[in-house]
Structures are given as C-alpha cells and as structure tokens.
Phi, psi and omega in degrees: 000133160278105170283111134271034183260184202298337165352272220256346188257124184243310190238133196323143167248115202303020189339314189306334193285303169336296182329278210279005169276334200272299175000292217258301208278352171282317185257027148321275167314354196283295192281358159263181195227149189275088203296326137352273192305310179304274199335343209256321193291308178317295182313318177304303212291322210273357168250005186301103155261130193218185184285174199261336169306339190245355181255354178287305200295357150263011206280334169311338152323053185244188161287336202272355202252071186007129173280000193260354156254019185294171186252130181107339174197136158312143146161152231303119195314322181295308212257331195103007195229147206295137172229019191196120126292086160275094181261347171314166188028025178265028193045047197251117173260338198178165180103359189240109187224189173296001184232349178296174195296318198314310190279002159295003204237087187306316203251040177269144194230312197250088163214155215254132170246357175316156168055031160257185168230032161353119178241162178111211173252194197285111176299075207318333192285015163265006158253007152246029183290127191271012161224019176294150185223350187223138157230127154243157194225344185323181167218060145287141187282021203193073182304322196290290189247080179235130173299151179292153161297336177227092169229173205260158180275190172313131155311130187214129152333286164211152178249119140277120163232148175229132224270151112333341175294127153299169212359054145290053222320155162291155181268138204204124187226189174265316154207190203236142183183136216259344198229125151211127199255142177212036200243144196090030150235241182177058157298153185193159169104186160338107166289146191261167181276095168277183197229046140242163168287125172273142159228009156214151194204130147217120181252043195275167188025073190225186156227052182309145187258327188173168193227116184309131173310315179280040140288341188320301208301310215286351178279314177007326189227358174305139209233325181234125173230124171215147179235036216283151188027098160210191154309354204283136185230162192098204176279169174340098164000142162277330191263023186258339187279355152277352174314359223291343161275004187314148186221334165207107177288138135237098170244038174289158172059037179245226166220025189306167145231168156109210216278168164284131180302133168321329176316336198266350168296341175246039169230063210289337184269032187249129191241347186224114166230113151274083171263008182313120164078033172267205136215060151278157197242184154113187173270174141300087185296170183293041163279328199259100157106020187309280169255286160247149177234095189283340191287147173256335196194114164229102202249131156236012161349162157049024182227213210202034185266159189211165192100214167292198176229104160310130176311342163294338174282014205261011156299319194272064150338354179251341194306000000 
C-alpha cells in the first residue's frame, strides 16, 4: 500500500520511476519464452507440410527468436506459456497426426486450423489436451469472424447424462463443448467418439465413411447434424436414434440404403430433413407428422422410394 499523507512522505516520491520499473518487469515476464514449449513449436513447423508460398509466414520461427514473439502464437503475458495458436490459411496439408507435438502443449486454449486442406482422419488426441477451450478446423472463407469449431461452455469439471434408452450407461467427460465444425475439408474414414456432449455437429463435405455407433449418447442434446456429401455408406447411422432433439438433418448426397428408420417417430422437433440423393428404398413410412408437426423441409429427392406420400404428412402445415 502507498501512504501520501504528510505523515509518511518525508521526501517527493518519484512516481515516472515507479512507473517504468513495473513497466520493464511486466515486459520481461511478457517476454520470456519456454524452451519446452519453443522445442514442441520447432518440431510442428519441421513436420508441417504445406505449400512453400505459406512457409515465409513462418520463417520467424527459430532458436534465435522468443517464441512468444513468433508470428501465429499467443501467450499468455503472466507465465510466458503458449496458449493460441493461428494456423489459418497456410496451406497446411499434412504433418498434423495423433502423435505430433502440437498436442503436447499442456496450456493451449486456442487453435485455430482453419481455411487449411488437412487430409486424413481426425487426430483423436485434440480432444485430450487439457486446457484447449476453442478449435477450429472448418475451411472458412473469412477466419476472422467465423464461430470457432468447438467451443466450450461454462467450466465443469464432470458432466453427467444419462441417455433414454435403458441400459445405456451414463456419460461422464470433463468438459462440454456444445459446437463442433469440421466441414469442407478431408477428413475421411469412422467418425470417432469424441468425448463431448454435442449440440451442433457439421461434418459436411467431408469424406466420412460412417459414424461409429457408441458416438450416439454424445447426440442427446443435439439440435443440428450434418453430414451432407460424404461417404456414408449402408443403413442409417445406429447413433442418429439417440438425436431426439434434432431440429435439423442432412445426410444429402451419401450412399445410405435400405428402409428410412423408424427412430424418426420420436424425433417431434424436427423442422429440416434433408435426404436427397441416396439410395434409399421402401415406402414414406406414416412418422413424420404422426402427432405434432415442425417440418418446413422434407426433400427425398433423388432415392428409389415408391409407394404412396403418407397421409400424415398432411399435419405439417409449414411443408
């Protein structure tokens, strides 16, 4: 505490000094950098691969150079420690897998992977970094103001849900994080079981094969899913019948077959299905407008379905 009263100042006190000393010791702490953290930073760039016009925006990137001045990553001014990554628009194709350095970077909260052309599958280990709270991975034309792909909610320790199904186990994660974009790049194979709850998922223009079945619980509360041009191929995901909040499906342009599932009689919030351009078969089952009815949009364009138009749809007064 600072006494000015007449008291206690026997002599002028010097305020400019006071100033440019906390000054300098702030930017000290500003400036160092973690050699951990540089090393982990190195290892990324030399295994990155991208185009060589996108490798001058990294040439800062060295031994001789503070990492905490590098171009492309945050951090955080008290400790010194990387917590933001910007990785948009560098043509970064490869080099980023389940064993690379990036995820080693304990206190990273922010990284941005956008407008890149990443191929492969989805690296599970950016979902156990223990303090990322935003990702993106999307291929927006506008990095700048685009929602992140994943971002997280108030912090909670554990979550629990427990499913509607009977003998489901409860779901039990670390934390939650309500958005994950992943669409327009080229990801491809099992979409995997991440370990949030979701309430919006876009895997669209991607080339997903299928969607692993225990991912289902993690839907519960999901209101948007798309999966729109990809791969999928066979009957119906098994993990869309935990969706029961859905308001709006796309699985246009895949390869599904067989019948439409029943699971959609319990899905009374759905106002947009989009199935266009499948092969699915079969009739229009009696589901959609069965009892109350939100749909706005039911395109089955493009499938091999025959029979009648069920009489029930004549509920959905908005179609």
């Amino acid at each position: 505490m600072l006494d000015f009263s007449a008291e206690s100042v026997s002599e002028p006190l010097n305020l400019s000094v006071i100033s440019e000393n906390l000054f300098e010791d702030n930017l000290i702490g500003a400036s160092e950098c973690h050699d951990d953290e540089k090393s982990l930073l190195l290892e990324l760039k030399n295994n990155l691969t991208f185009t060589p016009d996108a490798s001058g925006k990294l040439r800062d990137w060295n031994e001789s150079i503070d990492c905490c001045q590098w171009n492309h990553v945050e951090s955080d001014n008290s400790t010194g420690r990387v917590i933001g990554l910007e990785l948009y628009y560098l043509n970064i194709t490869g080099g980023i897998n389940n064993s690379s350095s990036i995820f080693h970077l304990q206190y990273l909260q922010t990284l941005d992977l956008g407008y890149n052309y990443i191929q492969g599958s989805i690296p599970t280990s950016i979902f156990t970094m223990p303090s990322l709270q935003e990702i993106f991975l999307d291929e927006s034309p506008d990095a700048v103001h685009r929602s992140p792909a994943v971002r997280s909610s108030e912090a909670n320790d554990e979550v629990r849900q427990t499913t509607a199904h009977s003998g489901q186990p409860s779901i039990r994660v670390n934390r939650v994080f309500v958005t994950l974009d992943l669409h327009s790049n080229n990801f491809h194979g099992k979409f995997p079981i991440v370990p949030y709850i979701l309430d919006n998922l876009d895997c669209s223009s991607n080339h997903f094969t299928s969607i692993d079945p225990d991912f289902g619980p993690n839907l519960i509360i999901a209101y948007f899913l798309s999966f729109s041009n990809n791969n999928l191929r066979g009957s119906f995901p098994a993990a869309l019948q935990y969706a029961l909040n859905l308001c709006h499906l796309n699985l246009e342009f895949n390869h599904l077959n067989g019948n439409i599932p029943d699971y959609f009689i319990n899905m009374s919030l759905l106002n947009v299905v989009n199935l266009r351009g499948n092969n699915l078969k079969g009739s229009i089952p009696a589901i959609f407008g069965n009892q109350y009815c939100y749909l706005e949009t039911l395109d089955l364009n493009g499938n091999f379905l025959q029979g009648r138009v069920p009489r029930s749809l004549a509920n959905c007064k908005a179609l």
